[in-house]
FIGU-675614 format. One record per atom (N, C-alpha, C, O): x, y, z; atom name; residue number from 1. Coordinates in steps of 0.1 Angstrom, whole numbers, plus 5000, padded with zeros to 4 digits. Each point is the difference from the previous one (the first is absolute). Layout:
N
<atom X="X" Y="Y" Z="Z" at="CA" i="NUM"/>
...
This chain:
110
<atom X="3923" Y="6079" Z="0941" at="N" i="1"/>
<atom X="5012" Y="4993" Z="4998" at="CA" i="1"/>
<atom X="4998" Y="4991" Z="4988" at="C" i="1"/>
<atom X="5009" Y="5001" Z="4991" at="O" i="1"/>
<atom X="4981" Y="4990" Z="5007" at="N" i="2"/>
<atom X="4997" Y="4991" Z="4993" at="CA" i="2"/>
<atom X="5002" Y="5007" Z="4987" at="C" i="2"/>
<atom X="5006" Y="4996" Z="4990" at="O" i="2"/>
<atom X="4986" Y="5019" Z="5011" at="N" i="3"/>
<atom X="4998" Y="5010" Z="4988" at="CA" i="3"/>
<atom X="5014" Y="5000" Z="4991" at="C" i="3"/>
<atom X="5005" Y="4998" Z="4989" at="O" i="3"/>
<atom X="4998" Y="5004" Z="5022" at="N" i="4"/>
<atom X="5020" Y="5006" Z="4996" at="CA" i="4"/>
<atom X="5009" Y="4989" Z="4990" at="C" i="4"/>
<atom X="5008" Y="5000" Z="4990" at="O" i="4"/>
<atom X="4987" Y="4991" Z="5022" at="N" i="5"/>
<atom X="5008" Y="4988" Z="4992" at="CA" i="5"/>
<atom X="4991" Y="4995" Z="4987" at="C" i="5"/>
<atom X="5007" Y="4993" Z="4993" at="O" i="5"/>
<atom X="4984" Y="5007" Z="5004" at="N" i="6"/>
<atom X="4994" Y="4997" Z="4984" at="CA" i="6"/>
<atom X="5003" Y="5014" Z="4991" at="C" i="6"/>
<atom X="5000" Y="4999" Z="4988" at="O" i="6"/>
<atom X="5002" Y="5012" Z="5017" at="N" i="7"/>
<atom X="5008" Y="5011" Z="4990" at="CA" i="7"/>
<atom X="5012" Y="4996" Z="4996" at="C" i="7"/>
<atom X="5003" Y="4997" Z="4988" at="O" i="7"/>
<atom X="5007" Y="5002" Z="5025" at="N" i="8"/>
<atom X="5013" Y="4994" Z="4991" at="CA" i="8"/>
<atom X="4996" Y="4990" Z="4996" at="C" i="8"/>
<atom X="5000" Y="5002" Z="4988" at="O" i="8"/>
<atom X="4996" Y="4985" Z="5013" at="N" i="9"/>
<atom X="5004" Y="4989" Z="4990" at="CA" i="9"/>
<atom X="4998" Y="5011" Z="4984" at="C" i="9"/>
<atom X="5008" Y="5003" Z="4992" at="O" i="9"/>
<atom X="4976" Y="5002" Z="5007" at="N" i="10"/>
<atom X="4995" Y="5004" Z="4991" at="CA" i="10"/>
<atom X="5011" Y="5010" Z="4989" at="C" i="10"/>
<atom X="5002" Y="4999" Z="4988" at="O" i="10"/>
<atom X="5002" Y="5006" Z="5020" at="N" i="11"/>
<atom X="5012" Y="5010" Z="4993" at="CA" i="11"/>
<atom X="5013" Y="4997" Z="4997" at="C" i="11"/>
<atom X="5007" Y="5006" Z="4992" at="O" i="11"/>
<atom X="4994" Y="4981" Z="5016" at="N" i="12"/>
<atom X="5010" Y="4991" Z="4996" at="CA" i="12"/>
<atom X="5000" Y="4991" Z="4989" at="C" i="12"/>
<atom X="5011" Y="4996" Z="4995" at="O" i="12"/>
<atom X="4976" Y="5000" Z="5002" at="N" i="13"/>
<atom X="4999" Y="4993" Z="4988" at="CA" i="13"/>
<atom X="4997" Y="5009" Z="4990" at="C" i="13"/>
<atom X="5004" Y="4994" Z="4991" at="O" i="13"/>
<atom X="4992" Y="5015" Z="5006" at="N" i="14"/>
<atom X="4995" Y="5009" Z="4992" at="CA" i="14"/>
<atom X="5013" Y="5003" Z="4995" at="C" i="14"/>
<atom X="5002" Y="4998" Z="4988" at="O" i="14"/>
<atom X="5013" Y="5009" Z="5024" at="N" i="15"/>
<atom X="5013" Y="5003" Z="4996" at="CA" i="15"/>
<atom X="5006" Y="4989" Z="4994" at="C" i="15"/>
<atom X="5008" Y="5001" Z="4991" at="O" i="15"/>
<atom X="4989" Y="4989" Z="5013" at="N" i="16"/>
<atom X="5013" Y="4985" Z="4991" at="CA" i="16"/>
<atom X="4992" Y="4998" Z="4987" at="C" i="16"/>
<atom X="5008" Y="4999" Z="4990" at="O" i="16"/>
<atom X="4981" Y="5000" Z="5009" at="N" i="17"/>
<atom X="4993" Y="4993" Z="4985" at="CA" i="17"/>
<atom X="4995" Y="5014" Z="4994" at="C" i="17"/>
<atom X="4990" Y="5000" Z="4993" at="O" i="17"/>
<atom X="5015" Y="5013" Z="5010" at="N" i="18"/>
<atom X="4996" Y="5008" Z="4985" at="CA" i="18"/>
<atom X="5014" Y="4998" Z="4997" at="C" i="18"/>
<atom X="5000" Y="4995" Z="4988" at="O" i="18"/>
<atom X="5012" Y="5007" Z="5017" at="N" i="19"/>
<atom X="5014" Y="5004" Z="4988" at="CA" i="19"/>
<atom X="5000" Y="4981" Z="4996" at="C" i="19"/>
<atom X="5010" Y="4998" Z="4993" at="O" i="19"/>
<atom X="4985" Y="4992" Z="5007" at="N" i="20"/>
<atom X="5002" Y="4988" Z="4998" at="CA" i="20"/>
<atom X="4988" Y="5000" Z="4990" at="C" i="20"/>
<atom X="5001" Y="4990" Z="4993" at="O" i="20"/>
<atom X="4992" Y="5014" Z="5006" at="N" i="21"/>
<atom X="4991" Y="5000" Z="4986" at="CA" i="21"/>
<atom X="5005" Y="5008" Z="4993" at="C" i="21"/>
<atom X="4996" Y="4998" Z="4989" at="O" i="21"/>
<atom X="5012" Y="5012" Z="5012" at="N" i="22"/>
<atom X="5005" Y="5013" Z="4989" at="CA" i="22"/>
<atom X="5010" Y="4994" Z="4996" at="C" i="22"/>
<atom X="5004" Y="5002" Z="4988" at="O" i="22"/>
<atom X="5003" Y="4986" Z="5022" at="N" i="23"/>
<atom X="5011" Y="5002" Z="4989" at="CA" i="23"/>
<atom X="5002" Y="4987" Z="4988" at="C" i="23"/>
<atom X="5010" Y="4996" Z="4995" at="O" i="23"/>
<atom X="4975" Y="4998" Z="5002" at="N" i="24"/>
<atom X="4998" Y="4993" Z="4993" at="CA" i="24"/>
<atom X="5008" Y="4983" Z="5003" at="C" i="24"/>
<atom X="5000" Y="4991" Z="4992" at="O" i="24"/>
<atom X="5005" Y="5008" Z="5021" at="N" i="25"/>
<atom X="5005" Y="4990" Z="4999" at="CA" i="25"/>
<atom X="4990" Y="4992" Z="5008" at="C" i="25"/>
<atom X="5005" Y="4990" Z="5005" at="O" i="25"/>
<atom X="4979" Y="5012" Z="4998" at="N" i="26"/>
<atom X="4991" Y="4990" Z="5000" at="CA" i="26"/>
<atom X="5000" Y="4989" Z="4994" at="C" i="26"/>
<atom X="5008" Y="5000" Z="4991" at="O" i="26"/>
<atom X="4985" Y="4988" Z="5010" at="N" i="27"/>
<atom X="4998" Y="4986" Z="4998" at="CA" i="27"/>
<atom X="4990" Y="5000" Z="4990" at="C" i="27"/>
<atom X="4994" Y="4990" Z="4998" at="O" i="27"/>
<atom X="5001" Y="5024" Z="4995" at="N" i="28"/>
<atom X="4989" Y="4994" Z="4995" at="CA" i="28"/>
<atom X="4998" Y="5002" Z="4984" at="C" i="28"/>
<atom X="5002" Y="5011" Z="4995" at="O" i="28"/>
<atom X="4994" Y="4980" Z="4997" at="N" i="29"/>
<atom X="5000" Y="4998" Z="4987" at="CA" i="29"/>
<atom X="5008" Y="4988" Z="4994" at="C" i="29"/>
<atom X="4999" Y="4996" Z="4988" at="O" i="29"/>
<atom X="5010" Y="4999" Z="5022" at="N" i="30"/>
<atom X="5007" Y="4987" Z="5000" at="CA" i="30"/>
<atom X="5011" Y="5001" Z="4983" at="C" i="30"/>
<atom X="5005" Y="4989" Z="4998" at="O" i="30"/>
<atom X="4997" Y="5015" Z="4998" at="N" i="31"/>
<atom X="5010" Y="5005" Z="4992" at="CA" i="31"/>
<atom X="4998" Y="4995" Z="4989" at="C" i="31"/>
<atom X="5008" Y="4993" Z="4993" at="O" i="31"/>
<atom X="4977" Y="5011" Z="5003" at="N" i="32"/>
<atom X="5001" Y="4988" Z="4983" at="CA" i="32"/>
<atom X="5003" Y="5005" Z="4987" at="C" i="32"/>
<atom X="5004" Y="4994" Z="4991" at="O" i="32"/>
<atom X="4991" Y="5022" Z="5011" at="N" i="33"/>
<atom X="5007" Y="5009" Z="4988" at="CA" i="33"/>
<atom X="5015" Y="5005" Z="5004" at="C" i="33"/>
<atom X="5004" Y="5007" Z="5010" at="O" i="33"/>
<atom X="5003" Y="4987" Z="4981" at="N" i="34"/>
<atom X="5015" Y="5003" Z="4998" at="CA" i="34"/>
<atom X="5003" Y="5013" Z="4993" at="C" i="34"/>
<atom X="4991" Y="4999" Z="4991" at="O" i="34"/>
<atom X="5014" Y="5011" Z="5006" at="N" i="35"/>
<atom X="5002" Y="5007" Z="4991" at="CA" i="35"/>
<atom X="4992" Y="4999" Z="4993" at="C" i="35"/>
<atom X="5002" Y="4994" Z="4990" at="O" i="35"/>
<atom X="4982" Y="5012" Z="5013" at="N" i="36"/>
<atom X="4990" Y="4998" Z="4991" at="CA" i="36"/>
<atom X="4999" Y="4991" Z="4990" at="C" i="36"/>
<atom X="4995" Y="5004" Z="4990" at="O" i="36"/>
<atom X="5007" Y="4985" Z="5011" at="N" i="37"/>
<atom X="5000" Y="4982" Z="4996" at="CA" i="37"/>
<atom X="4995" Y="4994" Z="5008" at="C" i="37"/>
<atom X="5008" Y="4998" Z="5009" at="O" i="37"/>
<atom X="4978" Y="4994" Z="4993" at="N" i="38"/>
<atom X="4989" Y="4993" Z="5005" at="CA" i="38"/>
<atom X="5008" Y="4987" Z="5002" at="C" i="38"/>
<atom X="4992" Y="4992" Z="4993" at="O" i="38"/>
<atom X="5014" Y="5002" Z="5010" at="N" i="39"/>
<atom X="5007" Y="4985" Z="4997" at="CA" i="39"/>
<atom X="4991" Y="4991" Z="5003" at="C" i="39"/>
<atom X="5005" Y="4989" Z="5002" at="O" i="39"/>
<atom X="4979" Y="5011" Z="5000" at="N" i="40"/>
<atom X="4991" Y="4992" Z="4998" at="CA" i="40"/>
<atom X="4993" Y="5004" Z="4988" at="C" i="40"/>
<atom X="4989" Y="4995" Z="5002" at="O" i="40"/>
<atom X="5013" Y="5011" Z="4988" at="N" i="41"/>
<atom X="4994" Y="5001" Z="4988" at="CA" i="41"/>
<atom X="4998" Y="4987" Z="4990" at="C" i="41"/>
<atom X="5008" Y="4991" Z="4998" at="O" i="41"/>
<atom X="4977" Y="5011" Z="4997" at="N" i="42"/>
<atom X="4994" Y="4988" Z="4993" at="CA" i="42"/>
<atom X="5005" Y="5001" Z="4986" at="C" i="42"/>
<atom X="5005" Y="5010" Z="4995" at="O" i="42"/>
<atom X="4994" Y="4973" Z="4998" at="N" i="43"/>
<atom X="4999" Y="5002" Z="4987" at="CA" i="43"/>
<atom X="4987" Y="5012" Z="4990" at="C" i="43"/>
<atom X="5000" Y="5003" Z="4988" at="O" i="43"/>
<atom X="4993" Y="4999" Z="5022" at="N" i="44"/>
<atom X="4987" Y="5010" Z="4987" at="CA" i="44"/>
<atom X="5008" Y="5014" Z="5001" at="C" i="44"/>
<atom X="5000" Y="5008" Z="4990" at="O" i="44"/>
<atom X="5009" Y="4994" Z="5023" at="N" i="45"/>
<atom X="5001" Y="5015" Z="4998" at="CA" i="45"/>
<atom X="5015" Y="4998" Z="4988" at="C" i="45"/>
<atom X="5002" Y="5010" Z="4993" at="O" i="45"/>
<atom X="5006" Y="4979" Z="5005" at="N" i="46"/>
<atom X="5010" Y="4999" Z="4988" at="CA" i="46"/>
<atom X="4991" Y="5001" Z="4986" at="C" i="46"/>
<atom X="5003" Y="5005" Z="4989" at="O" i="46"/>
<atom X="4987" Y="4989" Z="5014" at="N" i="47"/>
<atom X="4988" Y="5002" Z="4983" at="CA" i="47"/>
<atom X="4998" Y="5013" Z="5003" at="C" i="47"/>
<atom X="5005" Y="5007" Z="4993" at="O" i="47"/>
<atom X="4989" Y="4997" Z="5015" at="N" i="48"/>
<atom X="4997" Y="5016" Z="5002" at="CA" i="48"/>
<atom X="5008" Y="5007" Z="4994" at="C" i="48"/>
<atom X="4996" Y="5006" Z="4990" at="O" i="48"/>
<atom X="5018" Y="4995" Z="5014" at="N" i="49"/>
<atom X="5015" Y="5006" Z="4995" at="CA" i="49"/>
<atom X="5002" Y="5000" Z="4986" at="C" i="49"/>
<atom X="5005" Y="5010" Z="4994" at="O" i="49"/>
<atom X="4990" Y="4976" Z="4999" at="N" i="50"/>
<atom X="5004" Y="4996" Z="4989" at="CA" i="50"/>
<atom X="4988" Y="5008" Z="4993" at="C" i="50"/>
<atom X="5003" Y="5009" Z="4993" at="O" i="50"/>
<atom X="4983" Y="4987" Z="5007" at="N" i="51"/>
<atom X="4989" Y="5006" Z="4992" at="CA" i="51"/>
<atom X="5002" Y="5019" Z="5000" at="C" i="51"/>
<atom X="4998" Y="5008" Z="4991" at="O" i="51"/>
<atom X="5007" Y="4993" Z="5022" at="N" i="52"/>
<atom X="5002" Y="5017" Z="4993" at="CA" i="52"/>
<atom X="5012" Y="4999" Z="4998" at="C" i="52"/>
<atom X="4998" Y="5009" Z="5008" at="O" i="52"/>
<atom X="5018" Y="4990" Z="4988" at="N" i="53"/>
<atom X="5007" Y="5000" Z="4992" at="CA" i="53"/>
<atom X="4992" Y="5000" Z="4987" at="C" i="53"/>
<atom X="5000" Y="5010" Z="4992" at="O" i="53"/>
<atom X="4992" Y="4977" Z="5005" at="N" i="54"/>
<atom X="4999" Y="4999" Z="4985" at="CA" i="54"/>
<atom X="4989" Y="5010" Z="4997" at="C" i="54"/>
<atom X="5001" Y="5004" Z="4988" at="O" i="54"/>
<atom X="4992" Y="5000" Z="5017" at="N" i="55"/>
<atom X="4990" Y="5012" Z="5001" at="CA" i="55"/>
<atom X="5006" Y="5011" Z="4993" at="C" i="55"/>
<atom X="4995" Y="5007" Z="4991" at="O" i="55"/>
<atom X="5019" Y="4996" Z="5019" at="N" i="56"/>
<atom X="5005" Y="5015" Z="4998" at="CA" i="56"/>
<atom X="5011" Y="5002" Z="4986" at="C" i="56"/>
<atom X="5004" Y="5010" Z="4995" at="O" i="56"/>
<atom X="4999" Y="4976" Z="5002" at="N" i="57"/>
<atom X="5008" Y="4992" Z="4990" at="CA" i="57"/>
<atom X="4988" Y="5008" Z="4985" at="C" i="57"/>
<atom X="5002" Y="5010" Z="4993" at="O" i="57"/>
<atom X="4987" Y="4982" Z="5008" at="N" i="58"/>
<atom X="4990" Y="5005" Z="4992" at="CA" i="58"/>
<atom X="4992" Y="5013" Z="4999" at="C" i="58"/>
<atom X="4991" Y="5001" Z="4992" at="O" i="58"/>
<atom X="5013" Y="5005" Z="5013" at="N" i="59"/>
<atom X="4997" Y="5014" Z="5001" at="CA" i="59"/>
<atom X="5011" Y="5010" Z="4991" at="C" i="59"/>
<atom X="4999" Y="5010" Z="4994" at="O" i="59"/>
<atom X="5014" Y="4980" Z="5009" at="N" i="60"/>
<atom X="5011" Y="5011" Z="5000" at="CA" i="60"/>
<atom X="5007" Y="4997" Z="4979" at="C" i="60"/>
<atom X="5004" Y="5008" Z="4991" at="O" i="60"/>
<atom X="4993" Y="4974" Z="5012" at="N" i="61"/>
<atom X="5006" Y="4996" Z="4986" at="CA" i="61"/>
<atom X="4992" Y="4999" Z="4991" at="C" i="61"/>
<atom X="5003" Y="5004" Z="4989" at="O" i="61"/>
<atom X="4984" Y="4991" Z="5013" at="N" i="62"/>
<atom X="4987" Y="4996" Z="4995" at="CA" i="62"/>
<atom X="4992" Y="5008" Z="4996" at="C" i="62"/>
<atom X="5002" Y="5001" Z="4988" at="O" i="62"/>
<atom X="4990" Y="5006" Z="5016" at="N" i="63"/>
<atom X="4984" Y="5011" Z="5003" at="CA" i="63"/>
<atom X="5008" Y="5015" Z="4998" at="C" i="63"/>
<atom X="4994" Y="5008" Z="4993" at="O" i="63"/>
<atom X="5017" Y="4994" Z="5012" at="N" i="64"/>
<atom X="5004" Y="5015" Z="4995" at="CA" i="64"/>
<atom X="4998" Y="5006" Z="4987" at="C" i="64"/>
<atom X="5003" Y="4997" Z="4988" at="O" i="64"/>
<atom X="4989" Y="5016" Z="5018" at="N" i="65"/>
<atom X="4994" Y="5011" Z="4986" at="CA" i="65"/>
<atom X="5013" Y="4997" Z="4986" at="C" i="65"/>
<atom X="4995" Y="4999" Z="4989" at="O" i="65"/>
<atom X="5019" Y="4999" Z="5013" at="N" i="66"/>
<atom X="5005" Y="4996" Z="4984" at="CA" i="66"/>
<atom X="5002" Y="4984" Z="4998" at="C" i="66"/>
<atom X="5007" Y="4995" Z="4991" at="O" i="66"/>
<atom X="4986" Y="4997" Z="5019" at="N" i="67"/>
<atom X="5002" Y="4987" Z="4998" at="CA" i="67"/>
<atom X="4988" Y="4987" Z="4990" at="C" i="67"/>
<atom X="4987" Y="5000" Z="4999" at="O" i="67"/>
<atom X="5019" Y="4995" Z="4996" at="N" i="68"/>
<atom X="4986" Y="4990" Z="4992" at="CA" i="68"/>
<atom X="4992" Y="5000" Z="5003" at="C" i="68"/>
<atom X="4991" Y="5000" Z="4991" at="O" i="68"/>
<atom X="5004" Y="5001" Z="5022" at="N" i="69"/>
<atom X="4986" Y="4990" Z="5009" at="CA" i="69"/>
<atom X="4997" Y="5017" Z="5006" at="C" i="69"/>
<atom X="4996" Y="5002" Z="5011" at="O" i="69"/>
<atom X="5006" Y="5007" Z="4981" at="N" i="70"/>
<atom X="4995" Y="5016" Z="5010" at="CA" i="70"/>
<atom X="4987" Y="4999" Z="5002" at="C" i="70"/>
<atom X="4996" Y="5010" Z="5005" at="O" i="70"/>
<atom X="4997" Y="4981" Z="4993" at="N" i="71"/>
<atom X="4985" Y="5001" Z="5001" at="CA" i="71"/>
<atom X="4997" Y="4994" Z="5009" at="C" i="71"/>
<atom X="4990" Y="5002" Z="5006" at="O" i="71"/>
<atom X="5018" Y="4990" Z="4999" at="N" i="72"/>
<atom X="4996" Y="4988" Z="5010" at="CA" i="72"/>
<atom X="5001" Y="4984" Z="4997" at="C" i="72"/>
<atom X="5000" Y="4996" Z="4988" at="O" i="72"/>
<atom X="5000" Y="4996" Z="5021" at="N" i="73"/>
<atom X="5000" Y="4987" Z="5001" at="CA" i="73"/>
<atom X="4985" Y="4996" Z="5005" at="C" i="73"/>
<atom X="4997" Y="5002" Z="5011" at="O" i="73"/>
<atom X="4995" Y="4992" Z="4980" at="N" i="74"/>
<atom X="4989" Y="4994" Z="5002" at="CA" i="74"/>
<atom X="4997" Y="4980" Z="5001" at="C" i="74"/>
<atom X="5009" Y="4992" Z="4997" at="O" i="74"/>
<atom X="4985" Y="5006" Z="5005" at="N" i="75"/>
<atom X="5001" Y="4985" Z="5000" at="CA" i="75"/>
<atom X="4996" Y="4995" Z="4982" at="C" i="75"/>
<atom X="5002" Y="4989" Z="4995" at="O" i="75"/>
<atom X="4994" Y="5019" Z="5002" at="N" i="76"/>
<atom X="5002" Y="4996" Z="4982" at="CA" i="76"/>
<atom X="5015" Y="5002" Z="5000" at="C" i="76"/>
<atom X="5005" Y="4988" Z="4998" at="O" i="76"/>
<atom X="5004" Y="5021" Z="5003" at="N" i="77"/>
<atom X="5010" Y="4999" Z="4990" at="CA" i="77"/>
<atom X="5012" Y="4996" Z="5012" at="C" i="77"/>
<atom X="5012" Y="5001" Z="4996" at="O" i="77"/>
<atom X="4986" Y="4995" Z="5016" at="N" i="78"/>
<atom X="5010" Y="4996" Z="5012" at="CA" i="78"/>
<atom X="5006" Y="4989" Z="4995" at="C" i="78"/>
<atom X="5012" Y="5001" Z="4997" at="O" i="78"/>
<atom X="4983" Y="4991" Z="5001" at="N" i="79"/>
<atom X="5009" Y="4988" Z="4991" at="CA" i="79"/>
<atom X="5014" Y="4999" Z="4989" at="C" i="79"/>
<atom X="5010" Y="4994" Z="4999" at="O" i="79"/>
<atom X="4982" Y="5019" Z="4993" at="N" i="80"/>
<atom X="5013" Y="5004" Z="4991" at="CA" i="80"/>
<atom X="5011" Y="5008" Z="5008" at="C" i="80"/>
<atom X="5012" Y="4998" Z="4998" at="O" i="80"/>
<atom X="4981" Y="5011" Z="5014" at="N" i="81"/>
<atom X="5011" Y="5004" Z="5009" at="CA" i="81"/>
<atom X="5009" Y="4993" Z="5002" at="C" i="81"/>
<atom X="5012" Y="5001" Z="4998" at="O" i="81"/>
<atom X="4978" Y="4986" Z="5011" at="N" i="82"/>
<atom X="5014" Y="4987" Z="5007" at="CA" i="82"/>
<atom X="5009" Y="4994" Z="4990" at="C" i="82"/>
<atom X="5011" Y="4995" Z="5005" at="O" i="82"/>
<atom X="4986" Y="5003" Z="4981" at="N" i="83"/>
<atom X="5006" Y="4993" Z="4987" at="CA" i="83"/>
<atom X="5013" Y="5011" Z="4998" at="C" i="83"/>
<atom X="5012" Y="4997" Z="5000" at="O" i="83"/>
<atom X="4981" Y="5017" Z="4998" at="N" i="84"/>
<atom X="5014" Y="5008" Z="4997" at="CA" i="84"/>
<atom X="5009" Y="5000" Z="5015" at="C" i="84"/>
<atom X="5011" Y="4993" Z="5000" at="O" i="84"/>
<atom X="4986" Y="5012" Z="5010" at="N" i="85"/>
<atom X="5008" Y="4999" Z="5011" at="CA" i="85"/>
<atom X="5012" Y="4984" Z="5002" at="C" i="85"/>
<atom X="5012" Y="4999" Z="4999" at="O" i="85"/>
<atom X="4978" Y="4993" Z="5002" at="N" i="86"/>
<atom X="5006" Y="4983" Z="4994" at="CA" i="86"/>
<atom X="5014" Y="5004" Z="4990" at="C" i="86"/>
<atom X="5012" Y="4999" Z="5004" at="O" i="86"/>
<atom X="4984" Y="5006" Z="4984" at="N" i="87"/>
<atom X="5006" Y="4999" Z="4993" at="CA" i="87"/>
<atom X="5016" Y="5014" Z="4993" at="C" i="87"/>
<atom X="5008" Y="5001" Z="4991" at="O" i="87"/>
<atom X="4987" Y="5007" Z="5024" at="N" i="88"/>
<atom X="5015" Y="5012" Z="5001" at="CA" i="88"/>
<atom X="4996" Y="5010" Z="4991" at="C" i="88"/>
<atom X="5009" Y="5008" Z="4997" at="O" i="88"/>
<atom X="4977" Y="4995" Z="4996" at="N" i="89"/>
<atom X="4997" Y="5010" Z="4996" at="CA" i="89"/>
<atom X="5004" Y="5018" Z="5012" at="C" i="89"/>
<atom X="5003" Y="5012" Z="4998" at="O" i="89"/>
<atom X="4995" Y="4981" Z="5013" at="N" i="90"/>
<atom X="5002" Y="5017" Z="5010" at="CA" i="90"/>
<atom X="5012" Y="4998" Z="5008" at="C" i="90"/>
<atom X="5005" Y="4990" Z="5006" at="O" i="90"/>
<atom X="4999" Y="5021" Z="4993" at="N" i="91"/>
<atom X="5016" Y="5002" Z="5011" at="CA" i="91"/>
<atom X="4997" Y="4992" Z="5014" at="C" i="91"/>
<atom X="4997" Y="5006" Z="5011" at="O" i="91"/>
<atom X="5004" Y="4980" Z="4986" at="N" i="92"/>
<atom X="5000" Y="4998" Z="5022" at="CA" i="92"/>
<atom X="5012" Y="4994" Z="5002" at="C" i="92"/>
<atom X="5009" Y="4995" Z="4994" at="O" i="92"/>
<atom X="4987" Y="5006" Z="5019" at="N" i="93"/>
<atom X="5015" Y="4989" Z="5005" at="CA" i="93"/>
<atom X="4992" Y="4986" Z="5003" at="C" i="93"/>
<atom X="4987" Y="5000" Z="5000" at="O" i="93"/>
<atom X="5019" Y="4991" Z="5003" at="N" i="94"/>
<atom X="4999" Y="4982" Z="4999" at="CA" i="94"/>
<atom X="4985" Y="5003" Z="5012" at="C" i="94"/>
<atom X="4988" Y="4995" Z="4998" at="O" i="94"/>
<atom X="5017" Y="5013" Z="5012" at="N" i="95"/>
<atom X="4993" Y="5002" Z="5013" at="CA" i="95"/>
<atom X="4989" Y="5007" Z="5000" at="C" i="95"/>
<atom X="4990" Y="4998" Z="5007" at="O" i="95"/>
<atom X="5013" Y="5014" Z="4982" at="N" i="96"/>
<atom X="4984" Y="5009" Z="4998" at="CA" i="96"/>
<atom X="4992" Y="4992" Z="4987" at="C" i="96"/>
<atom X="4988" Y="5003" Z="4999" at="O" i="96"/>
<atom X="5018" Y="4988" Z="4993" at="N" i="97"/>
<atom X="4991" Y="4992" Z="4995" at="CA" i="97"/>
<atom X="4991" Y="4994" Z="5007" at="C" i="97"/>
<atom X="4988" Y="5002" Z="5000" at="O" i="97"/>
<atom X="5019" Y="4988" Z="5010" at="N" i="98"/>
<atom X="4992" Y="4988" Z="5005" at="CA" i="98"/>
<atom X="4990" Y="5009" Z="5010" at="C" i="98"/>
<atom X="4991" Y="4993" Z="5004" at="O" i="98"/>
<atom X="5011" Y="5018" Z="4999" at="N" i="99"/>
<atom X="4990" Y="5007" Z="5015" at="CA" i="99"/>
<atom X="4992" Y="5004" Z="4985" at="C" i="99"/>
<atom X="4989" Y="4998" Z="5004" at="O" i="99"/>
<atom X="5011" Y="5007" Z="4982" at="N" i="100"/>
<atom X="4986" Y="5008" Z="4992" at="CA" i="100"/>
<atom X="4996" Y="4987" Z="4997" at="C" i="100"/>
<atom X="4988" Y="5000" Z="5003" at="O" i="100"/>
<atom X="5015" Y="4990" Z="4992" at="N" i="101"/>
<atom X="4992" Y="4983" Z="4998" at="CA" i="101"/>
<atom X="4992" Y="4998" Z="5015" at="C" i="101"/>
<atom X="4988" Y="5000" Z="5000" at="O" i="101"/>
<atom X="5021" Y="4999" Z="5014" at="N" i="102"/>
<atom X="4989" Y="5003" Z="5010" at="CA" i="102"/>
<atom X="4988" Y="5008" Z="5000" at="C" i="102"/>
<atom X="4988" Y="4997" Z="5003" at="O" i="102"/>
<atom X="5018" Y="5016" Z="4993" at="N" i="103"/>
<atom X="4989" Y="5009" Z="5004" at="CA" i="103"/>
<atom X="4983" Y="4997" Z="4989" at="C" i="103"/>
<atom X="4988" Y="4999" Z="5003" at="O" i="103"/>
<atom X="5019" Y="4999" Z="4985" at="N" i="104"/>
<atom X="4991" Y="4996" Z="4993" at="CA" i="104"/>
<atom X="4989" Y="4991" Z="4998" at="C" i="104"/>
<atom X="4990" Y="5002" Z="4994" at="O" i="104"/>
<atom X="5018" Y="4986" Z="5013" at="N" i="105"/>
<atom X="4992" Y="4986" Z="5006" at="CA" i="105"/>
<atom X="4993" Y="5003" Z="5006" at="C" i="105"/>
<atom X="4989" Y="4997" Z="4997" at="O" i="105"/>
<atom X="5013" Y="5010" Z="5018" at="N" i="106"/>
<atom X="4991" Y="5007" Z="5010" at="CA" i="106"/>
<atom X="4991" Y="5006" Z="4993" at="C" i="106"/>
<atom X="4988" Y="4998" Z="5002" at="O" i="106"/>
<atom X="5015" Y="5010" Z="4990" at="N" i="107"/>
<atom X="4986" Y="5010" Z="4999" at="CA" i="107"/>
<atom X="4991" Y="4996" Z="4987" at="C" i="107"/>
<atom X="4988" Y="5003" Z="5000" at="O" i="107"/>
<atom X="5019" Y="4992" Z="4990" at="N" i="108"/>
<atom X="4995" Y="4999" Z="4985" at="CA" i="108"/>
<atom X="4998" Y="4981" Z="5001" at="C" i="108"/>
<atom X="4990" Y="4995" Z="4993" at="O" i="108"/>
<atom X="5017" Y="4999" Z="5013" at="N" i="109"/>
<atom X="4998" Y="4987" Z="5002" at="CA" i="109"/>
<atom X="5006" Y="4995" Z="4987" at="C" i="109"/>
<atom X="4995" Y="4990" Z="4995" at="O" i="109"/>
<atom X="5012" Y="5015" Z="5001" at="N" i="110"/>
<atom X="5008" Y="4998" Z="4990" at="CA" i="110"/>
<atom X="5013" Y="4987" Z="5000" at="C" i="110"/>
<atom X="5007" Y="4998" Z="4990" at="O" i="110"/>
């Protein structure tokens, strides 16, 4: 008897909590990613954001095989980099300027 009655409970719980875990409307993860947006996100992961914008900024305006700097940006000649960028020598916007002066500072200490 005893047996019987610890099957059903057993089978009873087994039947309520699998379609209640399938149907994702569990309690668990507490709801911090929105639409894949962290809304506790730090200021390093906004530098994060920013240093590879200006990364990919420099790859694309800067360092490209038909661009001035095709050889590369080294910390000898990074300076003159940040001086022409500063001064609107390469196609950026207001926004991809200030992320390749970031990125540059970061890495060239420029």
């Amino acid at each position: 008897m005893k047996r019987m009655i610890v099957s059903v409970v057993l089978a009873a719980t087994a039947a309520v909590a699998t379609p209640a875990l399938a149907s994702g409307s569990g309690s668990g993860g507490g709801g911090a990613a929105v639409g894949g947006f962290n809304r506790f996100e730090s200021v390093l992961d906004e530098q994060q954001r920013l240093e590879q914008r200006g990364r990919s900024q420099v790859k694309k305006r800067i360092t490209c095989t038909a661009c001035e700097y095709k050889d590369g940006i080294t910390r000898q000649n990074a300076g003159a980099v940040a001086q022409a960028v500063r001064g609107g020598s390469f196609e950026l916007t207001k926004k991809d300027r200030e992320a390749v002066l970031f990125f540059l500072k970061q890495r060239y200490g420029v």
